[in-house]
Structures are given as structure tokens and as C-alpha cells.
N, C-alpha and C positions, 0 to 999 in steps of 0.2 A: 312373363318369362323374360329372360333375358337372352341378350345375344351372345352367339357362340365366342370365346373366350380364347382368346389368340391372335388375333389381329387388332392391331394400330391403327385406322384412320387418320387422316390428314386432308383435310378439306382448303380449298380455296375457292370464294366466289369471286366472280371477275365483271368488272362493268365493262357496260358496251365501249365500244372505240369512239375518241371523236374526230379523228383522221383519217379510219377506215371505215371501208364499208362492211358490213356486218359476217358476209360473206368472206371477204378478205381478209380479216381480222381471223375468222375460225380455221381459215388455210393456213392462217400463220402460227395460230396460237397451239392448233393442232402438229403439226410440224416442231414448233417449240418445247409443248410439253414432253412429246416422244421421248426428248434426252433423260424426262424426269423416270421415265417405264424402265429404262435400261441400268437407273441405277442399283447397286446388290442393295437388299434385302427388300427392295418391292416386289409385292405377288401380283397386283393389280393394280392399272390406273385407269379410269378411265373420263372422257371431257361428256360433258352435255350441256346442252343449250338447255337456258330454262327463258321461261317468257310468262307475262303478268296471266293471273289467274283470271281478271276480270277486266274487262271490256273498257268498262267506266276507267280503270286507273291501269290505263293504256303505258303510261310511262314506266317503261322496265327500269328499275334499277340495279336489277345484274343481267350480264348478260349468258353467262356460263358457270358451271360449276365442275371441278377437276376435282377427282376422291384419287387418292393412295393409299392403297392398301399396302400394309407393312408387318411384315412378321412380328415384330416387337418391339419395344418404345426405343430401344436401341438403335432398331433399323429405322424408324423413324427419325431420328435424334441424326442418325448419317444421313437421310436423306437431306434435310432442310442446311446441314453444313454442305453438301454438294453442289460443284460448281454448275449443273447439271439446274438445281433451282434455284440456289441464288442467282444466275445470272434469270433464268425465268420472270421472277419476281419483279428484280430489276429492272427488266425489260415492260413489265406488265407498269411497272410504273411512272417510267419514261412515256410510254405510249397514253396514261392518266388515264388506265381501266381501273384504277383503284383495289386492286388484290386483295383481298380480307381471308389472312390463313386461322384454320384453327384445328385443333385434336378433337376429334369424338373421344366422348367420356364414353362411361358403358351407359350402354340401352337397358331400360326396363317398360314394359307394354302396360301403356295407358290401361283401364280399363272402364267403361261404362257406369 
């Protein structure tokens, strides 16, 4: 099956900080990304921490993940020209979290 049909995704994963602490960094980035919630045509944004699946390969190489949801490739397409993420980005890169954005294409479910 596929997913419901009207929404844009925008995705960015974010590597840890090497300036801050993990903690600090999420105060910040969470603070920071807000400006991206308030831009018109996002429905939804929201951050999570993601952290290694496995024990053995401890070393995280992301340390969060930001989704945006967008009414349509439009509002999409304003979002990423808004001073709201580019300065975000910009900042994510300053700070050398290494920001890797991308579009969700459509979903279609694996099957067995």
C-alpha cells in the first residue's frame, strides 16, 4: 500500500556537535528549528534524536532527525528558500553537524 497522497516530506539528519554537548546542542537546535514550524505551508515538523541500533557500533553518526511536513511540493520548494532554514542549515554547518536534507519520494510497503 502506499502512503496517503498529499504531503511533502523533507527530511534532514543532523550529526552530533563537536563544540556542544549533546544536551546543549538539542536546546539549541530545538529552539532553532521552531522558526522552520512557523513557516506557511508546513503542517508538521517535528526533531528526534536517533541513536546507534547496536551496542558493538556505538559510534553515532547522526545525531537527530527533523521531518517537515508540507502541504505540497510548492510549500515545500518555500520552505527550503526561507530565511527561517536557510539560516538553519547554515548554522548546522557552522557548528560542522553536517546536515544531509532530502525529499521523501512516495512510499510503497515492503512485502515478505
Amino acid at each position: 500500500s502506499r502512503e496517503p497522497s498529499g504531503v511533502t516530506r523533507l527530511i534532514v539528519l543532523i550529526g552530533p556537535p563537536y563544540h556542544l554537548r549533546a544536551a546543549e546542542a538539542e536546546e539549541w537546535l530545538r529552539g532553532e528549528a521552531s522558526g522552520v514550524a512557523a513557516v506557511d505551508g508546513v503542517r508538521r515538523a517535528v526533531l528526534s534524536a536517533l541513536v546507534s541500533p547496536s551496542v558493538r557500533w556505538g559510534n553515532n553518526e547522526w545525531g537527530w532527525l527533523i521531518e517537515v511536513d508540507c502541504a505540497s511540493p510548492d510549500d515545500a520548494d518555500r520552505v527550503v528558500r526561507d530565511s527561517a532554514w536557510t539560516a538553519l542549515i547554515g548554522d548546522l554547518r557552522l557548528l560542522g553537524m553536517r546536515p544531509t536534507v532530502a525529499v521523501v519520494g512516495d512510499a510503497s510497503e515492503l512485502r515478505a
